[in-house]
PyMOL Python script that loads the backbone (N, CA, C, O; Angstrom):
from pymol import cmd

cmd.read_pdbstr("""\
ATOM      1  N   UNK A   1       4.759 -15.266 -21.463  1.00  0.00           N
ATOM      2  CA  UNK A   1       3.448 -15.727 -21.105  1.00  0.00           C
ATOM      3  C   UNK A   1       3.537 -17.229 -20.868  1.00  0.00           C
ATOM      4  O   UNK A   1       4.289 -17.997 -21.469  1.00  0.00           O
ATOM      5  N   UNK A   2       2.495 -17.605 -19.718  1.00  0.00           N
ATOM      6  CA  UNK A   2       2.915 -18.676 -19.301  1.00  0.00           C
ATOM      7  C   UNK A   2       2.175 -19.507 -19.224  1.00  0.00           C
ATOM      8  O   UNK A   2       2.127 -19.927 -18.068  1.00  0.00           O
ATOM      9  N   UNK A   3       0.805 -20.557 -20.611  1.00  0.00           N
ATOM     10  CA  UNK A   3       0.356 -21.120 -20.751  1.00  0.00           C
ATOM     11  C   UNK A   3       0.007 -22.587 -19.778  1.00  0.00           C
ATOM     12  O   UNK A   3       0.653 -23.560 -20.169  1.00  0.00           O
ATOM     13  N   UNK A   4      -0.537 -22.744 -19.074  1.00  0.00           N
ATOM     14  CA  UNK A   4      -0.097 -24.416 -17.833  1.00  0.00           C
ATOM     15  C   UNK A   4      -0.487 -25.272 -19.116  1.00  0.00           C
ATOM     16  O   UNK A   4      -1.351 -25.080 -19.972  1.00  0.00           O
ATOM     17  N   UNK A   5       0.748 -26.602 -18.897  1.00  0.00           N
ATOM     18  CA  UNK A   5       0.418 -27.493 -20.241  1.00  0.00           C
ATOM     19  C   UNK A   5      -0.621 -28.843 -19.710  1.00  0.00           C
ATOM     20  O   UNK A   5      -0.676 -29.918 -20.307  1.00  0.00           O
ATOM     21  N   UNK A   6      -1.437 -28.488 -18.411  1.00  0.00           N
ATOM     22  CA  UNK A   6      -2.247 -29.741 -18.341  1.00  0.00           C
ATOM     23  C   UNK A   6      -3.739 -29.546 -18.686  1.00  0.00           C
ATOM     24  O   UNK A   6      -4.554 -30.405 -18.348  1.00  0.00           O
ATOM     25  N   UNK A   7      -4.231 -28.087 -19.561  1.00  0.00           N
ATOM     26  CA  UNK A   7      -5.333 -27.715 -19.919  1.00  0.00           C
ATOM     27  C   UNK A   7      -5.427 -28.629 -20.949  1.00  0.00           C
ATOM     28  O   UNK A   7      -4.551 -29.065 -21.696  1.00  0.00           O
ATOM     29  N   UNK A   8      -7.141 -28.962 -20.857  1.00  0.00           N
ATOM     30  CA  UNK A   8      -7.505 -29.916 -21.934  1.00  0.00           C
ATOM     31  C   UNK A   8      -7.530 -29.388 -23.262  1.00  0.00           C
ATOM     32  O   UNK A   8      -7.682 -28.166 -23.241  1.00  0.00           O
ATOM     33  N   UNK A   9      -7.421 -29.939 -24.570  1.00  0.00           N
ATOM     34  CA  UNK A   9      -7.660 -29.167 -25.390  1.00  0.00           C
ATOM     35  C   UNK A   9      -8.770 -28.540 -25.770  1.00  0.00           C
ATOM     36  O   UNK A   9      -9.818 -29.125 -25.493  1.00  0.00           O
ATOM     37  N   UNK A  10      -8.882 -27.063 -26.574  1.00  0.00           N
ATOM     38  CA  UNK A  10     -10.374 -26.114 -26.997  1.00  0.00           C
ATOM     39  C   UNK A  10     -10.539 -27.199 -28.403  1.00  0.00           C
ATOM     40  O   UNK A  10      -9.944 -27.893 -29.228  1.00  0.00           O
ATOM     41  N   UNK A  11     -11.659 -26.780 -27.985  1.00  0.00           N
ATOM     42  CA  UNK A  11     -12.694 -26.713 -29.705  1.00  0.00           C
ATOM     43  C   UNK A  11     -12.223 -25.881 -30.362  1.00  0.00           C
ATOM     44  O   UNK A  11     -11.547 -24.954 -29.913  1.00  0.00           O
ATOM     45  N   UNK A  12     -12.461 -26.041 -31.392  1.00  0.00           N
ATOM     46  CA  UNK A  12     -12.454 -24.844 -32.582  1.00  0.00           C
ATOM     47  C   UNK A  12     -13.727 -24.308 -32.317  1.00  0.00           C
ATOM     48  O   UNK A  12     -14.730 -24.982 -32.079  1.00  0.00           O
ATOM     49  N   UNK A  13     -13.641 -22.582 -32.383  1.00  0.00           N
ATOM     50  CA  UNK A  13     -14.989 -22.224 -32.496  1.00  0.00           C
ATOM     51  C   UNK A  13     -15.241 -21.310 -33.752  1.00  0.00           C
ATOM     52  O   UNK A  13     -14.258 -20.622 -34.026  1.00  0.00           O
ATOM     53  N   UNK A  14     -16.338 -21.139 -34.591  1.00  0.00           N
ATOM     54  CA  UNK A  14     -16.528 -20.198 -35.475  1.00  0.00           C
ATOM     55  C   UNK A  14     -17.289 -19.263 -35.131  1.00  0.00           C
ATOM     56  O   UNK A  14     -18.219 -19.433 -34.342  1.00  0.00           O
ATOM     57  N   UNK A  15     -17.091 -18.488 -35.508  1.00  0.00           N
ATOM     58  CA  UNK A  15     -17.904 -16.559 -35.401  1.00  0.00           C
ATOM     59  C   UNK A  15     -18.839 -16.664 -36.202  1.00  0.00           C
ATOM     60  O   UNK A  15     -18.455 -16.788 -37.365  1.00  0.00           O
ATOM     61  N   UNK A  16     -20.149 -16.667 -36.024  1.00  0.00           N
ATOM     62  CA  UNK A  16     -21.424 -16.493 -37.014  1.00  0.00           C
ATOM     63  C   UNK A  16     -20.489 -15.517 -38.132  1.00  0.00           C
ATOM     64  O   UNK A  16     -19.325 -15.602 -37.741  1.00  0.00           O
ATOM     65  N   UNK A  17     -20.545 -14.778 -39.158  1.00  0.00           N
ATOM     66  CA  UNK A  17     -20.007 -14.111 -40.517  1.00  0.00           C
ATOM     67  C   UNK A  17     -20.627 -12.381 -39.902  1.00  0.00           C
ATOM     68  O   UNK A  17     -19.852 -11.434 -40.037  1.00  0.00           O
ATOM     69  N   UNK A  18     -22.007 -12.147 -39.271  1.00  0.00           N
ATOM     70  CA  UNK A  18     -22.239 -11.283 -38.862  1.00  0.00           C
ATOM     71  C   UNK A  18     -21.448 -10.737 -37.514  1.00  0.00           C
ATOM     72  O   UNK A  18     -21.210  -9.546 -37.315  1.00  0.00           O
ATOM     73  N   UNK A  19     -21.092 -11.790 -36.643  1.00  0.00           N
ATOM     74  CA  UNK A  19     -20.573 -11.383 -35.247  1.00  0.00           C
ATOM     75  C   UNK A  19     -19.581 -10.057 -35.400  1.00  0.00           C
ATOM     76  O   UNK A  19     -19.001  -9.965 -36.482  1.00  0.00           O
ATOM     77  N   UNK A  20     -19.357  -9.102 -34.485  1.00  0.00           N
ATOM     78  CA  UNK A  20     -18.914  -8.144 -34.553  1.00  0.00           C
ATOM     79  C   UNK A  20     -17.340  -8.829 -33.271  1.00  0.00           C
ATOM     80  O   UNK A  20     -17.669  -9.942 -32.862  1.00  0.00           O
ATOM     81  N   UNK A  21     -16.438  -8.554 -32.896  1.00  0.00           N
ATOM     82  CA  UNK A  21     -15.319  -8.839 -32.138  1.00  0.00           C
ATOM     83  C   UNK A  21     -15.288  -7.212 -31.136  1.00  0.00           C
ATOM     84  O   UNK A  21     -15.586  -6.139 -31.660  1.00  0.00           O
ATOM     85  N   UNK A  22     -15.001  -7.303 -30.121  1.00  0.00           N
ATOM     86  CA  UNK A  22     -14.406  -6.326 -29.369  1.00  0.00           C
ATOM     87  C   UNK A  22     -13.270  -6.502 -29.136  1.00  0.00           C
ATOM     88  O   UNK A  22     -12.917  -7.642 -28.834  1.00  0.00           O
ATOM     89  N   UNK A  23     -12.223  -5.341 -29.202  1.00  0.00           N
ATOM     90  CA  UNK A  23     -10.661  -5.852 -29.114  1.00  0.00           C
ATOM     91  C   UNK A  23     -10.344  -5.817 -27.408  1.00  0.00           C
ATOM     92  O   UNK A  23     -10.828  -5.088 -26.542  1.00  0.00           O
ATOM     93  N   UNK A  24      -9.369  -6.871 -27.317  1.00  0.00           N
ATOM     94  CA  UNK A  24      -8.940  -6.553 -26.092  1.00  0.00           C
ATOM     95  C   UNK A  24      -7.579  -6.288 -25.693  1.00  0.00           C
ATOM     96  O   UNK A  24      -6.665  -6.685 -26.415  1.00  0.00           O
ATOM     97  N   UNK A  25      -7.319  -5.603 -24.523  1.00  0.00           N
ATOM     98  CA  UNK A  25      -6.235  -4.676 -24.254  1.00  0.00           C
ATOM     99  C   UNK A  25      -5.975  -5.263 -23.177  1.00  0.00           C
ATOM    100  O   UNK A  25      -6.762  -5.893 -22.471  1.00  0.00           O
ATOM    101  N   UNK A  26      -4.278  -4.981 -22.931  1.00  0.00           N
ATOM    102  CA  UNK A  26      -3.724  -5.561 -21.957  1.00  0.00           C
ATOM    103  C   UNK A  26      -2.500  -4.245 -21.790  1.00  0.00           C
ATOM    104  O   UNK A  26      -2.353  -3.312 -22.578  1.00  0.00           O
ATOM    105  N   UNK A  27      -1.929  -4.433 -20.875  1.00  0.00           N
ATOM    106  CA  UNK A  27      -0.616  -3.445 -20.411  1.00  0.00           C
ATOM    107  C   UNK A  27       0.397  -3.816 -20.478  1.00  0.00           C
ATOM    108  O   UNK A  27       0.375  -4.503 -19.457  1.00  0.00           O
ATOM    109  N   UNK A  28       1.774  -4.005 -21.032  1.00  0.00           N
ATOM    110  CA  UNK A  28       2.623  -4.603 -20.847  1.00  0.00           C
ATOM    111  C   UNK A  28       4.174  -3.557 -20.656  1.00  0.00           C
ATOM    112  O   UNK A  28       4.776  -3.081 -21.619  1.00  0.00           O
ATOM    113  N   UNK A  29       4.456  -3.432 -19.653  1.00  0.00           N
ATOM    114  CA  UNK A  29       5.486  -2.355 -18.625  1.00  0.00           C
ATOM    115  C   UNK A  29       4.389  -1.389 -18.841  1.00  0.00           C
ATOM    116  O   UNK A  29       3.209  -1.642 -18.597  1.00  0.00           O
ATOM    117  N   UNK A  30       4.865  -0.183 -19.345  1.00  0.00           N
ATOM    118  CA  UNK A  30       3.893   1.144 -19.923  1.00  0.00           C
ATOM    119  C   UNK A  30       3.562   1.451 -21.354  1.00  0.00           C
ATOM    120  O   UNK A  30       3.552   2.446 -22.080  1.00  0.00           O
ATOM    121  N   UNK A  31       3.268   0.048 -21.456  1.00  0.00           N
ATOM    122  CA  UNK A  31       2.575   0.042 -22.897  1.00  0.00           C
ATOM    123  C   UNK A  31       1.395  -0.419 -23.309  1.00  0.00           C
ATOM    124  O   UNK A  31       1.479  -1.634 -23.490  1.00  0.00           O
ATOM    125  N   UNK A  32       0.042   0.114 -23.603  1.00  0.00           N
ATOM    126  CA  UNK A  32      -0.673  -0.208 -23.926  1.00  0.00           C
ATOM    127  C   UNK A  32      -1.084  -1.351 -25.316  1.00  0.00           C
ATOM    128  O   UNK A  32      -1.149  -1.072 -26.513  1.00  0.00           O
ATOM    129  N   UNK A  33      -1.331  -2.766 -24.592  1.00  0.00           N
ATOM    130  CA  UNK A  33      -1.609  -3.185 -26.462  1.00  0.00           C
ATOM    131  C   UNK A  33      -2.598  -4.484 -26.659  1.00  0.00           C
ATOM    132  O   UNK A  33      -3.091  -5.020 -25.666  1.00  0.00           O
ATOM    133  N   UNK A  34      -2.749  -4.756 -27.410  1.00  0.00           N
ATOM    134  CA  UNK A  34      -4.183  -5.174 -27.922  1.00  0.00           C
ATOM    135  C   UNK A  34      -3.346  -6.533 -27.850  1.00  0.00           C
ATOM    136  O   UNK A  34      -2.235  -6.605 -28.376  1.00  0.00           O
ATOM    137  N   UNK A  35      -3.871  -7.498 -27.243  1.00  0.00           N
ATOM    138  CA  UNK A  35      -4.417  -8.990 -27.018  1.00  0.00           C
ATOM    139  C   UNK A  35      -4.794  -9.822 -28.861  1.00  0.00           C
ATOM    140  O   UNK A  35      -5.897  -9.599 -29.360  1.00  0.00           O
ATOM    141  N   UNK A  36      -3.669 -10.782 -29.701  1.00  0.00           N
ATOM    142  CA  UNK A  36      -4.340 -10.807 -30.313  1.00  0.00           C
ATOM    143  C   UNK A  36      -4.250 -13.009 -30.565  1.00  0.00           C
ATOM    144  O   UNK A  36      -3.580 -13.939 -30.116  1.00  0.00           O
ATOM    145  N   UNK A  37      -5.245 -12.830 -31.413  1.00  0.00           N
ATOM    146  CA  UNK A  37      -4.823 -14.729 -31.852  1.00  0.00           C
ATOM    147  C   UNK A  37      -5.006 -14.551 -32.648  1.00  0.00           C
ATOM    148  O   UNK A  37      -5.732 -13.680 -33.128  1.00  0.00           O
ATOM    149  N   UNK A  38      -3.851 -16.040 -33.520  1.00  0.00           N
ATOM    150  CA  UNK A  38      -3.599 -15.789 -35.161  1.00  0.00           C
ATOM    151  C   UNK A  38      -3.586 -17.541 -34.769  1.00  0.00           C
ATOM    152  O   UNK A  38      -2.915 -18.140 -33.929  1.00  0.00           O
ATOM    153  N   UNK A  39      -4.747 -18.115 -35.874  1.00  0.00           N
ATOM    154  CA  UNK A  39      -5.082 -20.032 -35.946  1.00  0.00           C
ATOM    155  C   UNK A  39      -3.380 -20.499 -36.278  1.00  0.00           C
ATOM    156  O   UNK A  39      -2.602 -19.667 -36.745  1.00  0.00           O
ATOM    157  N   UNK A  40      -3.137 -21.294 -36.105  1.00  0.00           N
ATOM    158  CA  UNK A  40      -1.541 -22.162 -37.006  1.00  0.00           C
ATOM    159  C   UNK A  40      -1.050 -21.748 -38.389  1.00  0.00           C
ATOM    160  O   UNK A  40       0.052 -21.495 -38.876  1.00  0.00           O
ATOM    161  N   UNK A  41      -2.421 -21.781 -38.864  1.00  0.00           N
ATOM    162  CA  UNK A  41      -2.184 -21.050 -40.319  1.00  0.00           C
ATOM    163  C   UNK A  41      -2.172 -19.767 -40.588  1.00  0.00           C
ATOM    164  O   UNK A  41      -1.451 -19.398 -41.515  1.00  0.00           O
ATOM    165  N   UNK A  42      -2.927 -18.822 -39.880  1.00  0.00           N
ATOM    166  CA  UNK A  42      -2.284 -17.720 -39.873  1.00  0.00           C
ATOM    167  C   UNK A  42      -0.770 -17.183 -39.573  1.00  0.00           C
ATOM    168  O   UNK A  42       0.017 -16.526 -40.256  1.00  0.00           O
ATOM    169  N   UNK A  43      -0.713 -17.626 -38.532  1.00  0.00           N
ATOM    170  CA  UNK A  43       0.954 -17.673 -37.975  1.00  0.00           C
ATOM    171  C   UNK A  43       1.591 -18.015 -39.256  1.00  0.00           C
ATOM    172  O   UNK A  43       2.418 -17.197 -39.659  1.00  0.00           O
ATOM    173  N   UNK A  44       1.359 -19.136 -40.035  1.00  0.00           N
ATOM    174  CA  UNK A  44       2.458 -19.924 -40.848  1.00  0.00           C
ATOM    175  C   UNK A  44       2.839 -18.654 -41.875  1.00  0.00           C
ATOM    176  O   UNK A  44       3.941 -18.204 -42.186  1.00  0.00           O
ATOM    177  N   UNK A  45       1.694 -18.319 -42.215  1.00  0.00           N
ATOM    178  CA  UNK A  45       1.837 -16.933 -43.328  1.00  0.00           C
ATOM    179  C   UNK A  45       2.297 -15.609 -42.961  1.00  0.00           C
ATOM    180  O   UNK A  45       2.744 -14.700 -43.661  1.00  0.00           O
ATOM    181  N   UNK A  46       2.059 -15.706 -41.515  1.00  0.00           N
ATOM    182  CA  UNK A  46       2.478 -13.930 -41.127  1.00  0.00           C
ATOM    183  C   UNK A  46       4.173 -13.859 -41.617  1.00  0.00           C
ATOM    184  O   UNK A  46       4.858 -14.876 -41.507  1.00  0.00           O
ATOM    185  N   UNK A  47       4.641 -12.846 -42.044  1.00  0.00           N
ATOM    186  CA  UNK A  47       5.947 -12.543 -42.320  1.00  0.00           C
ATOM    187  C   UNK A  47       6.439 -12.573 -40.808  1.00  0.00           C
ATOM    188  O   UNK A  47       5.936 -12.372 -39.703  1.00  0.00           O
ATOM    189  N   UNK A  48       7.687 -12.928 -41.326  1.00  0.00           N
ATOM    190  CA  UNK A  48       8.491 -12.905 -39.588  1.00  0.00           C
ATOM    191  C   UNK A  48       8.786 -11.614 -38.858  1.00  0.00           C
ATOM    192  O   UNK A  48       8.855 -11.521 -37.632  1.00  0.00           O
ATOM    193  N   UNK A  49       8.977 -10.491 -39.836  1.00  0.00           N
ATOM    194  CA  UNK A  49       9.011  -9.222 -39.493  1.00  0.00           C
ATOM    195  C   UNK A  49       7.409  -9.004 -38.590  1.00  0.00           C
ATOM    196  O   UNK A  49       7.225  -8.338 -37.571  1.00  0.00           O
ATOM    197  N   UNK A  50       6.579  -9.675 -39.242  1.00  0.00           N
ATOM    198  CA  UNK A  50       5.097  -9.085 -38.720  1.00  0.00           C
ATOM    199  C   UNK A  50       5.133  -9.354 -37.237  1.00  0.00           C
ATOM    200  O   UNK A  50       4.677  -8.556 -36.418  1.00  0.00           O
ATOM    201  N   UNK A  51       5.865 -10.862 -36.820  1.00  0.00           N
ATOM    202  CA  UNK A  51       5.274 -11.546 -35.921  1.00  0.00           C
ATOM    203  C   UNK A  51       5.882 -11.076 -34.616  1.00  0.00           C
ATOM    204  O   UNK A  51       7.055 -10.704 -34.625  1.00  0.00           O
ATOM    205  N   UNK A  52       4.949 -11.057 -33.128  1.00  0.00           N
ATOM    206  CA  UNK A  52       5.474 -10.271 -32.445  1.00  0.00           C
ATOM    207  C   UNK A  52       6.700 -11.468 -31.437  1.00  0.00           C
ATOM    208  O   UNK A  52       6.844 -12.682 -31.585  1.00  0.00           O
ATOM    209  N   UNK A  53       7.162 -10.850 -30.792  1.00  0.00           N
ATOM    210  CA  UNK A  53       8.657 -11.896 -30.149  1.00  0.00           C
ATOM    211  C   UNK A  53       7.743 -12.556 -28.848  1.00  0.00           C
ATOM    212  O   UNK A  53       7.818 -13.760 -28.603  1.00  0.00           O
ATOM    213  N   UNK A  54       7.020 -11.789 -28.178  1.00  0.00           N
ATOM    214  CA  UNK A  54       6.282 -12.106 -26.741  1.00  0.00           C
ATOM    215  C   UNK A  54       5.186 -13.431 -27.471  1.00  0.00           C
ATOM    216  O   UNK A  54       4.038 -13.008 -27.607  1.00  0.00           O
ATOM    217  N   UNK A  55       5.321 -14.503 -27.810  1.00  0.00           N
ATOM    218  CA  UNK A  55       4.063 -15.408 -28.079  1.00  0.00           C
ATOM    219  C   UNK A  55       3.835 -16.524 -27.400  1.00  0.00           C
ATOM    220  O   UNK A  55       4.867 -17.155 -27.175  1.00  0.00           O
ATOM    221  N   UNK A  56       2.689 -17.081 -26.921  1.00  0.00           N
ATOM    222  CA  UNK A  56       2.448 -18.628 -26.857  1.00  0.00           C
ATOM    223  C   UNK A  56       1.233 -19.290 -27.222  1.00  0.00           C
ATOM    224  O   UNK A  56       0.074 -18.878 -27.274  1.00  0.00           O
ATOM    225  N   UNK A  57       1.955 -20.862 -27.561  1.00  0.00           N
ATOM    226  CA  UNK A  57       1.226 -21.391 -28.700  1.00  0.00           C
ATOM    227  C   UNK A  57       0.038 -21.778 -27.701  1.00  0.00           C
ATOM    228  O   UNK A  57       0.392 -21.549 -26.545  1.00  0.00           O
ATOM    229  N   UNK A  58      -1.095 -22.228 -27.771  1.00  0.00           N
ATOM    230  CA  UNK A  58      -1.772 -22.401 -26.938  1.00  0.00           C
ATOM    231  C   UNK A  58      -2.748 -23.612 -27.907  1.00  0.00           C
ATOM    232  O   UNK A  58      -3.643 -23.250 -28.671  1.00  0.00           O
ATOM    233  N   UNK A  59      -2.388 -24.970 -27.704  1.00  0.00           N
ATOM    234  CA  UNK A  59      -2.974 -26.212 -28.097  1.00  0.00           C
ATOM    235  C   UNK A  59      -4.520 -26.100 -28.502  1.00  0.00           C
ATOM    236  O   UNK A  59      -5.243 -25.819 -27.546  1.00  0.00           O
ATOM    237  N   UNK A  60      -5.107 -26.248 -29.612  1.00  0.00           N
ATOM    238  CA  UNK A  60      -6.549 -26.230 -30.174  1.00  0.00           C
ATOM    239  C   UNK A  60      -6.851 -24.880 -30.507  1.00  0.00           C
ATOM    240  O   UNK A  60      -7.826 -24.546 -31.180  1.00  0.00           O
ATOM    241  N   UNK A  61      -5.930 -24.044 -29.986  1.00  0.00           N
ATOM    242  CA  UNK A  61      -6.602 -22.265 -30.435  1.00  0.00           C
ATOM    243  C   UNK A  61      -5.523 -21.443 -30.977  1.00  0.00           C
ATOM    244  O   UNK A  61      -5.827 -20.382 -31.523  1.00  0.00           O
ATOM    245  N   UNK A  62      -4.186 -21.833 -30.888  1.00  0.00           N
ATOM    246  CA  UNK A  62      -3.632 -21.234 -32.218  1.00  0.00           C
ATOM    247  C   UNK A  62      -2.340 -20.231 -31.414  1.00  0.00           C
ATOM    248  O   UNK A  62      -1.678 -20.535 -30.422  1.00  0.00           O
ATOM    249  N   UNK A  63      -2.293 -19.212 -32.079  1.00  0.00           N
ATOM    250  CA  UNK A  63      -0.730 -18.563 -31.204  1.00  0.00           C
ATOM    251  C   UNK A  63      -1.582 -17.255 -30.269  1.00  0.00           C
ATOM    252  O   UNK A  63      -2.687 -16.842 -30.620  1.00  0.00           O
ATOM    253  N   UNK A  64      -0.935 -16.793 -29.205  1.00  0.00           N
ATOM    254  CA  UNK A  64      -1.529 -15.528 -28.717  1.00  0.00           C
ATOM    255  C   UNK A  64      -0.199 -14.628 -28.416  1.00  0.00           C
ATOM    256  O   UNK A  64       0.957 -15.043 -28.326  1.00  0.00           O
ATOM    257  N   UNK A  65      -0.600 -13.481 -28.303  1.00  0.00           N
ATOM    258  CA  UNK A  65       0.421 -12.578 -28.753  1.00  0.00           C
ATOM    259  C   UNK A  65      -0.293 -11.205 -27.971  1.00  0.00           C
ATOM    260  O   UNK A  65      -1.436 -11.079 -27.530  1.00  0.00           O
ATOM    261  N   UNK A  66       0.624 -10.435 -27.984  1.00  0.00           N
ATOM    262  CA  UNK A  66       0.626  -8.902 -27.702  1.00  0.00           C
ATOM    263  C   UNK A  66       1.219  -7.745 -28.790  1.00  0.00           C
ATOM    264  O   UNK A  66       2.365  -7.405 -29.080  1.00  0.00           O
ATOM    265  N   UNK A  67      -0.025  -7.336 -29.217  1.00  0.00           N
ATOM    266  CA  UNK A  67       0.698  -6.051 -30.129  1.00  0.00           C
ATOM    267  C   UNK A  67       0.299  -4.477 -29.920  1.00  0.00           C
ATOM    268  O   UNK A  67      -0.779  -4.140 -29.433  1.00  0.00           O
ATOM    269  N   UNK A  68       1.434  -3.442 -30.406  1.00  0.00           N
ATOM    270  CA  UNK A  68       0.918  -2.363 -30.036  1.00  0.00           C
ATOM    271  C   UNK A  68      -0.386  -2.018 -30.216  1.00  0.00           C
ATOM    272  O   UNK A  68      -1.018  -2.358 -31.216  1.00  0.00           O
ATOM    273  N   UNK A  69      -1.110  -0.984 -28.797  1.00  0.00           N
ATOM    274  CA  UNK A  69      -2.853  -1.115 -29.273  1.00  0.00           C
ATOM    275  C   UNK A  69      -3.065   0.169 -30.151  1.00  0.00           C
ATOM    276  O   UNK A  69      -2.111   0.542 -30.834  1.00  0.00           O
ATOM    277  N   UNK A  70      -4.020   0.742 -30.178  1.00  0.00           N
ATOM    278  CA  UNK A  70      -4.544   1.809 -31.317  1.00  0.00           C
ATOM    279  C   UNK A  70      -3.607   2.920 -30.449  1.00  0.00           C
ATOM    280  O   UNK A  70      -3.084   2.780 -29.344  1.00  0.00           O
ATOM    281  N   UNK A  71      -3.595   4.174 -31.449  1.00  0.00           N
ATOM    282  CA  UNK A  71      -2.766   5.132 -30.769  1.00  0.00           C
ATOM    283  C   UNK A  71      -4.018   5.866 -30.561  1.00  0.00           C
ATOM    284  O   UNK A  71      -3.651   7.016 -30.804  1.00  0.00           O
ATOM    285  N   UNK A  72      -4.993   5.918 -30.330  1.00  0.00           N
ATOM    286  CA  UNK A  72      -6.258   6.548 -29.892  1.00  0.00           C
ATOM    287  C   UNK A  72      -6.253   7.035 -28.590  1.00  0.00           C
ATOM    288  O   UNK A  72      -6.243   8.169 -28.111  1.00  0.00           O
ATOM    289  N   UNK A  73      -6.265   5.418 -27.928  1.00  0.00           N
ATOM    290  CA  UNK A  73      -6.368   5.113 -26.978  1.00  0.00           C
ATOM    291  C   UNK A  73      -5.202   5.146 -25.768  1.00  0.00           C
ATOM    292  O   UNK A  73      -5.373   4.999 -24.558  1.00  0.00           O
ATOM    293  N   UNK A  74      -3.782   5.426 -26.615  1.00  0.00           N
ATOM    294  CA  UNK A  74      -2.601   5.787 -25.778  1.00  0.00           C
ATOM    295  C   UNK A  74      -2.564   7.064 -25.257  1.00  0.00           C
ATOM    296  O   UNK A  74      -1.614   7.418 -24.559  1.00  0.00           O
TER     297      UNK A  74
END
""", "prot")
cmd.dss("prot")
cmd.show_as("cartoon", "prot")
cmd.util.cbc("prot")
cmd.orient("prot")
C-alpha cells in the first residue's frame, strides 16, 4: 500500500462512546478482508504474531492494514 508522503497531517478524531463503526472490506487477489486501523499504541502492543505483514503507517492516524474478513461473508 502506497500512502503519498505530501498529505498534510489528520487530526485525531474521537468516536462519541455511543457511535456504532461499520466494517470495511476490501479484496486482496481472491481474498476477502476487512480494512483495519490500530493508533501507534495499539500497534506497539499488538503481538508480532498478531500483526498483519501488508501495513502502512499513515502520519496523525496510526497503522492501516488488511486482515482476513468474517467467514460469513466469504
Amino acid at each position: 500500500m502506497i500512502i503519498p508522503s505530501n498529505l498534510p497531517p489528520q487530526r485525531k478524531q474521537s468516536r462519541p462512546a455511543k457511535s456504532s463503526t461499520t466494517p470495511v472490506y476490501c479484496i486482496v487477489g481472491d481474498t476477502l478482508c476487512e480494512v483495519r486501523i490500530w493508533s501507534d499504541a495499539e500497534w506497539e502492543r499488538l503481538d508480532s504474531a498478531a500483526k498483519p505483514s501488508q501495513v502502512s503507517h499513515v502520519p496523525g492516524l496510526g497503522w492501516v492494514g488488511a486482515v482476513l474478513g468474517p467467514t460469513e461473508l466469504r
